[in-house]
C-alpha positions in Angstrom: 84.0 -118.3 61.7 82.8 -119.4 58.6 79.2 -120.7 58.6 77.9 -123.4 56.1 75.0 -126.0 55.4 77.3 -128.2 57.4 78.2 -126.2 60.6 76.6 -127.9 63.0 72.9 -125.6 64.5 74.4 -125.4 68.1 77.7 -124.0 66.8 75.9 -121.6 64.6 73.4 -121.0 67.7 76.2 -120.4 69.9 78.3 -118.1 67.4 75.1 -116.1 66.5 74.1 -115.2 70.1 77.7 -114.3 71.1 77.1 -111.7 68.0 74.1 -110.6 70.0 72.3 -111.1 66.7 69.8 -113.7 69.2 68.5 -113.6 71.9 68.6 -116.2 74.5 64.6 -116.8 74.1 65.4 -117.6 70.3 66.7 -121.0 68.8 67.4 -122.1 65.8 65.4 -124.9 64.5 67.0 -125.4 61.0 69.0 -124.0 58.6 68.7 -125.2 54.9 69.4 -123.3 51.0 67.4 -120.5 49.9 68.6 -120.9 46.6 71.3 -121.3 44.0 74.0 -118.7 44.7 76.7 -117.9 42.9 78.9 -115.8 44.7 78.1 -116.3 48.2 77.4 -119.1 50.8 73.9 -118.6 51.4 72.0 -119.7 54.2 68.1 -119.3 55.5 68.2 -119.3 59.4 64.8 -120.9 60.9 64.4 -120.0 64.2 61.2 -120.2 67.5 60.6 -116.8 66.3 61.0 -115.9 62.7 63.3 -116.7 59.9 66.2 -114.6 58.2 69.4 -114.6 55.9 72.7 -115.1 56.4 75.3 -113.9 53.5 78.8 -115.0 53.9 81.7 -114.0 51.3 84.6 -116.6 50.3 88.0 -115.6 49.0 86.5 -117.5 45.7 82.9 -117.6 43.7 80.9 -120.1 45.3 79.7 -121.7 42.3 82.9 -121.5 40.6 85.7 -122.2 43.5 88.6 -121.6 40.9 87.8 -118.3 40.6 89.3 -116.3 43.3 86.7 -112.7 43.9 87.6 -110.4 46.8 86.1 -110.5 50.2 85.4 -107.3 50.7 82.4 -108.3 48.2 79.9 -108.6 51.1 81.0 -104.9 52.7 80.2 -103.5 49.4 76.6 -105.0 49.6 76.2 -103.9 52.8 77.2 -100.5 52.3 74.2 -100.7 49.2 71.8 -101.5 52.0 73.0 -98.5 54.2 72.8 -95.8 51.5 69.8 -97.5 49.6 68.0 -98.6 51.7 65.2 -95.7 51.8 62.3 -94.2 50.2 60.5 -96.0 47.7 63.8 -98.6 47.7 63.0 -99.9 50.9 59.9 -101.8 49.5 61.8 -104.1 46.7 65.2 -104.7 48.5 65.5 -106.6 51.4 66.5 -105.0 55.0 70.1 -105.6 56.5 70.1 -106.0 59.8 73.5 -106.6 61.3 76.9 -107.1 59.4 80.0 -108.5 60.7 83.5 -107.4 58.5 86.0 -109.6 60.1 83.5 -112.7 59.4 82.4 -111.3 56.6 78.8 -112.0 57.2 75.7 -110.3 56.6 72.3 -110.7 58.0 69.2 -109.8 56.1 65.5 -109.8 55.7 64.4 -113.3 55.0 62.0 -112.5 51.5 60.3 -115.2 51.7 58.6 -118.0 49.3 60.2 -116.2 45.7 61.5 -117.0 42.5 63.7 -115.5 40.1 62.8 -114.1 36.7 65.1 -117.0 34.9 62.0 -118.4 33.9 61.3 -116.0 31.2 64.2 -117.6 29.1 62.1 -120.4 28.9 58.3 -118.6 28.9 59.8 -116.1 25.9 57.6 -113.7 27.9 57.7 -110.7 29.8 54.9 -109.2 31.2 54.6 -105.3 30.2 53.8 -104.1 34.0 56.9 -106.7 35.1 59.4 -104.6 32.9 57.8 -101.1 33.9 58.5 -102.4 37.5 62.0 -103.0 37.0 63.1 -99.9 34.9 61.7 -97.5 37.3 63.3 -99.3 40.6 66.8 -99.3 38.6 66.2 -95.4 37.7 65.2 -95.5 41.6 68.8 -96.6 42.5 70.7 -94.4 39.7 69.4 -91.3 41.6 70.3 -92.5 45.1 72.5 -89.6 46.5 75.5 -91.6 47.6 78.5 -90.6 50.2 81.8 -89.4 48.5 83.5 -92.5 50.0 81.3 -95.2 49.1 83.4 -98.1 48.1 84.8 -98.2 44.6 84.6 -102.0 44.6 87.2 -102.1 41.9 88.8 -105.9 42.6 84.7 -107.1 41.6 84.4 -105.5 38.5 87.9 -105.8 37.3 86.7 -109.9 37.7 83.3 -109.3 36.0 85.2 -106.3 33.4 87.4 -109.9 32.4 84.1 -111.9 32.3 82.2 -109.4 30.1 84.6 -108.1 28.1 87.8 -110.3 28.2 87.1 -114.0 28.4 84.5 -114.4 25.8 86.4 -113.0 23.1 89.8 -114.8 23.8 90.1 -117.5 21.4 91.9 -119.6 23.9 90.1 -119.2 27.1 90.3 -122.0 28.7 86.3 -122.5 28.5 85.4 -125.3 26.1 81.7 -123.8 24.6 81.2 -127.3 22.7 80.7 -129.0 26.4 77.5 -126.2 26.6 76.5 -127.0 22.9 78.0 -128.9 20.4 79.0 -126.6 17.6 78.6 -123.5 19.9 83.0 -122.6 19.9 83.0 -122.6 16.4 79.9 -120.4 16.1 81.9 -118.0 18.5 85.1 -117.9 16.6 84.5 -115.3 14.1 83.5 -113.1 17.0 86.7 -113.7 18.5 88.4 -113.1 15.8 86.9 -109.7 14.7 89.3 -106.8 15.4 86.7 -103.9 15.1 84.3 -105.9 17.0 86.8 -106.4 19.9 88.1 -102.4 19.8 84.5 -101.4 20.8 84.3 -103.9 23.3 87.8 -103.2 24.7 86.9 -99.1 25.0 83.1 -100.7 26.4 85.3 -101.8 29.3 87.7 -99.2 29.8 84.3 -97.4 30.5 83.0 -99.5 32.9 86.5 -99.9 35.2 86.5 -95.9 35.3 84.9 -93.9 37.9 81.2 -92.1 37.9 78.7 -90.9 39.7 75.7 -92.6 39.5 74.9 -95.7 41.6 74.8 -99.1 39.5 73.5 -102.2 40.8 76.1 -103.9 38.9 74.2 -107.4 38.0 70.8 -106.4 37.2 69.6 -109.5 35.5 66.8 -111.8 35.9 68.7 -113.6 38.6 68.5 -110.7 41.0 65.0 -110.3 40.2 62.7 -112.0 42.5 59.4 -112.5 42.4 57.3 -113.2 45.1 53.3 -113.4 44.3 52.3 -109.7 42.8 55.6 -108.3 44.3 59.6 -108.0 42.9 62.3 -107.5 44.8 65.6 -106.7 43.9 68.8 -109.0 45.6 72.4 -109.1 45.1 74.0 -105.2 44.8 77.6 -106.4 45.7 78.4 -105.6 42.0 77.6 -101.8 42.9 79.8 -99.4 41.8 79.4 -95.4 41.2 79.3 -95.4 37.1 76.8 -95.0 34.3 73.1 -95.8 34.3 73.5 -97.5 30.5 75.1 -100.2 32.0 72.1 -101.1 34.0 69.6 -100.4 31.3 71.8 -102.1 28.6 71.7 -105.2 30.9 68.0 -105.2 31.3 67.5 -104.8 27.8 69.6 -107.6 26.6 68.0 -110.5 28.8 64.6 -109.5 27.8 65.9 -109.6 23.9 67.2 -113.0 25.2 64.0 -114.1 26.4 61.8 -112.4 23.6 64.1 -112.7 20.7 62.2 -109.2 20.3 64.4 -106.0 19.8 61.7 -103.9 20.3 62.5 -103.8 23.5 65.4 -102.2 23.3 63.3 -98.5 22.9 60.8 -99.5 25.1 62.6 -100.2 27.8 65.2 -96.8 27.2 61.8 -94.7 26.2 60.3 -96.0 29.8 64.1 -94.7 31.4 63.2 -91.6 30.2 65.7 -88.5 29.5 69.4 -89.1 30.4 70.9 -92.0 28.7 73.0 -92.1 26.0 70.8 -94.6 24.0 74.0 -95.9 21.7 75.6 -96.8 25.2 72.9 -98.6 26.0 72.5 -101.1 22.9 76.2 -101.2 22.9 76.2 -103.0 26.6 72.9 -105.1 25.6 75.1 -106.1 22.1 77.6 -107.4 24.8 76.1 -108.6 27.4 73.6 -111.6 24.9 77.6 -111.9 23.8 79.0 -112.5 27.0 76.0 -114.9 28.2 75.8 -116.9 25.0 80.3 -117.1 24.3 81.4 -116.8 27.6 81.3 -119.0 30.8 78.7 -117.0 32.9 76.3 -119.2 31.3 72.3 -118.6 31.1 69.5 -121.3 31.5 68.9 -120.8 27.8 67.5 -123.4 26.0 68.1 -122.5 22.5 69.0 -124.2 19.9 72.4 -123.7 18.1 70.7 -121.9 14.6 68.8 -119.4 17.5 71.6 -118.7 19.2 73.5 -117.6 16.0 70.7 -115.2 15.4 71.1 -113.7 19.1 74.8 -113.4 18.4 74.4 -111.7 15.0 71.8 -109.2 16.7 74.6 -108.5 19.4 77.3 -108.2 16.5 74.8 -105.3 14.9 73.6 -103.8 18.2 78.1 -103.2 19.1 78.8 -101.9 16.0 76.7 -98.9 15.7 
């Protein structure tokens, strides 16, 4: 069954209990949107009793229903919560409690009143403590010990390897860039046309569609970082993969550059990692990922003019061609 804003409560009641996921003394009240989602149909249950999440997987992207994505998305995330959900991890993720494979469905730990970190694209400001926080819980889950068979989730990330390394650099994509920002697809056309430039990039994501060992989040950006008074949590690990901790890092990196314009950050955030990474990997992925998010169609709230987002791309040019 496949569960939306408009399924009626009693049908959801009724499918929910024949689950065994309620009880007959509980009843749903109201179900409404968390959130913008992009993947996912997302729905908060409210209930007599309490309130949770349900996560539901389509054969497409939510946001984006021409793009097909692969079911099995939602298993992967729930195989995330089974292996890292412990230790210090259990504070800043949220706790899975039941998941259904035929229906695709997952039921999670209701957060709460939160807000993601997209605001710092407009604030230009990161708190120090913020990014401390968030470099030592992705460290956190690149030493998870993971089972040999954990899912290699290769039909996701051969769609985000052709969204972060494909897509933006074809001159004819399909994605108009001017209907973003006027001017913004002939800004990108050099880009596109730079042979070196796309070499790196192309070995970049040979790299990332290979196997490793260390546990990735996968989309550690500021939209899967919630906030919720002094607290963060951490949502969204069905881009998980085993691979390499710079990709991770590298992300982090690039939307704080994004947000700060500052490349500081770059060292402070790899210094904070600590021993381990291959710091050239690192401000490789950062150089592509502000590429990807300013050139490409996974588009940012990122209100910059067309002058900064030619400096942001010419950082990105220097940061990939080290």
């Amino acid at each position: 069954m496949q569960i939306d804003l408009k399924t009626p409560i009693t049908d959801v009641q009724q499918y929910l209990s024949a689950k065994g996921w309620i009880d007959k003394t509980e009843h749903i009240l109201a179900t409404e949107k968390p959130g913008e989602g992009n993947m996912n149909v997302v729905l908060r249950i409210k209930t007599n009793l309490r309130t949770f999440i349900l996560k539901q997987s389509r054969p497409y992207v939510q946001k984006y229903k021409e793009v097909e994505a692969p079911l099995e998305r939602i298993n992967v995330e729930y195989q995330f919560y089974r292996h890292g959900y412990t230790g210090t991890l259990k504070q800043y993720f949220p706790e899975a409690f039941a998941y259904d494979g035929h229906d695709h469905l997952l039921m999670l730990e209701d957060l709460g009143t939160c807000e993601d970190m997209t605001y710092i694209y407009n604030s230009k400001v990161v708190p120090k403590e913020r990014i401390e926080s968030l470099v030592q819980i992705v460290k956190a889950i690149h030493n998870t010990t993971i089972a040999a068979d954990f899912p290699k989730n290769l039909k996701l990330r051969q769609l985000n390897h052709q969204h972060i390394f494909e897509l933006p650099f074809m001159m004819d994509n399909g994605f108009s860039l001017n209907k973003v920002q006027d001017g913004l697809q002939e800004l990108s056309e050099p880009y596109k046309r730079n042979k070196d430039l796309k070499s790196i990039i192309k070995r970049l994501g040979e790299k990332y569609l290979s196997p490793g060992e260390v546990l990735v989040h996968g989309d550690y950006y500021p939209g899967s970082w919630m906030t919720c008074a002094d607290r963060i949590h951490i949502i969204d690990p069905e881009f998980c993969f085993l691979g390499f901790a710079e990709f991770d890092v590298g992300v982090i990196a690039a939307h704080i550059i994004m947000a700060t314009k500052n490349t500081e950050y770059l060292g402070t955030i790899t210094n904070q990692y600590g021993d381990g990474l291959d710091s050239t990997l690192v401000e490789q992925i950062a150089g592509v990922e502000i590429m990807r998010r300013i050139i490409g169609l996974a588009q940012l709230p990122l209100d910059r003019t067309l002058e900064e987002k030619e400096s942001l791309l010419n950082i990105a040019h220097k940061m990939i061609m080290l």
